[in-house]
C-alpha positions in Angstrom: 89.6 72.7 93.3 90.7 75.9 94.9 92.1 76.3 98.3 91.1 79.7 99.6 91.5 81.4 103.7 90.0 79.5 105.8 88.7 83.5 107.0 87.1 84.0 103.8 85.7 80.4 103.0 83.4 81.7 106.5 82.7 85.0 105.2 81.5 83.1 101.7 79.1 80.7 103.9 77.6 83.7 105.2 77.2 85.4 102.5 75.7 82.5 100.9 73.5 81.6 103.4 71.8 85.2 103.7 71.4 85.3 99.9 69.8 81.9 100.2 72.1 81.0 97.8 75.3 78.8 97.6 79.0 79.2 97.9 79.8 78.3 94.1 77.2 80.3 92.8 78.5 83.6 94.7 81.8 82.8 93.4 80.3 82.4 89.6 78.6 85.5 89.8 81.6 87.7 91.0 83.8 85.9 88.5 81.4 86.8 85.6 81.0 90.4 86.7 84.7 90.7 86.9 84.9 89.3 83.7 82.2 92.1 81.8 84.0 95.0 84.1 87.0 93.9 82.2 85.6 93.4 78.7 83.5 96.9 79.3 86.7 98.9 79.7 88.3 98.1 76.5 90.6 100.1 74.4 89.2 103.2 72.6 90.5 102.1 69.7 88.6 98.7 69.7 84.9 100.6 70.6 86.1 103.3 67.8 86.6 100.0 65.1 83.3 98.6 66.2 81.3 101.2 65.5 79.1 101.4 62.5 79.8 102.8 58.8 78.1 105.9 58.6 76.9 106.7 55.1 77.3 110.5 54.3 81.0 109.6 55.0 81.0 106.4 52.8 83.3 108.5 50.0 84.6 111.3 51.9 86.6 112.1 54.9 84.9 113.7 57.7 87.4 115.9 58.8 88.1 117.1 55.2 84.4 117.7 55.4 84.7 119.9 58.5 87.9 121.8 56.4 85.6 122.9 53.6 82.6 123.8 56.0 85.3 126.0 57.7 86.6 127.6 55.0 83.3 128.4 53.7 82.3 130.5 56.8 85.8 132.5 56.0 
């Protein structure tokens, strides 16, 4: 059980009531979209590591591929 201001229990009961909805279910909601917000703004190098295999670079690093591209134009 949480205790919360007695200000914002009122403004919940409110809310709930012109949402038709009730207090806990509010509070679920906002908890669980906080929740994704946080998981959504992960670390670069966490969405870099989930990203898939690509196949052309299975053997061969890309950014020696960009080199010899490069050096071909020269």
């Amino acid at each position: 059980m949480l205790t919360i201001d007695p200000k914002l229990e009122e403004k919940l009961k409110v809310l709930a009531k012109q949402e038709h909805s009730s207090p806990d279910e509010i509070v679920t909601r906002l908890v669980d979209e906080y929740i994704q917000r946080q998981q959504a703004s992960g670390l670069l190098i966490d969405i870099i590591n989930d990203l898939p295999e690509i196949a052309c670079f299975k053997y061969q690093n890309p950014l020696d591929m960009q080199m010899q591209l490069r050096d071909e134009w020269h």
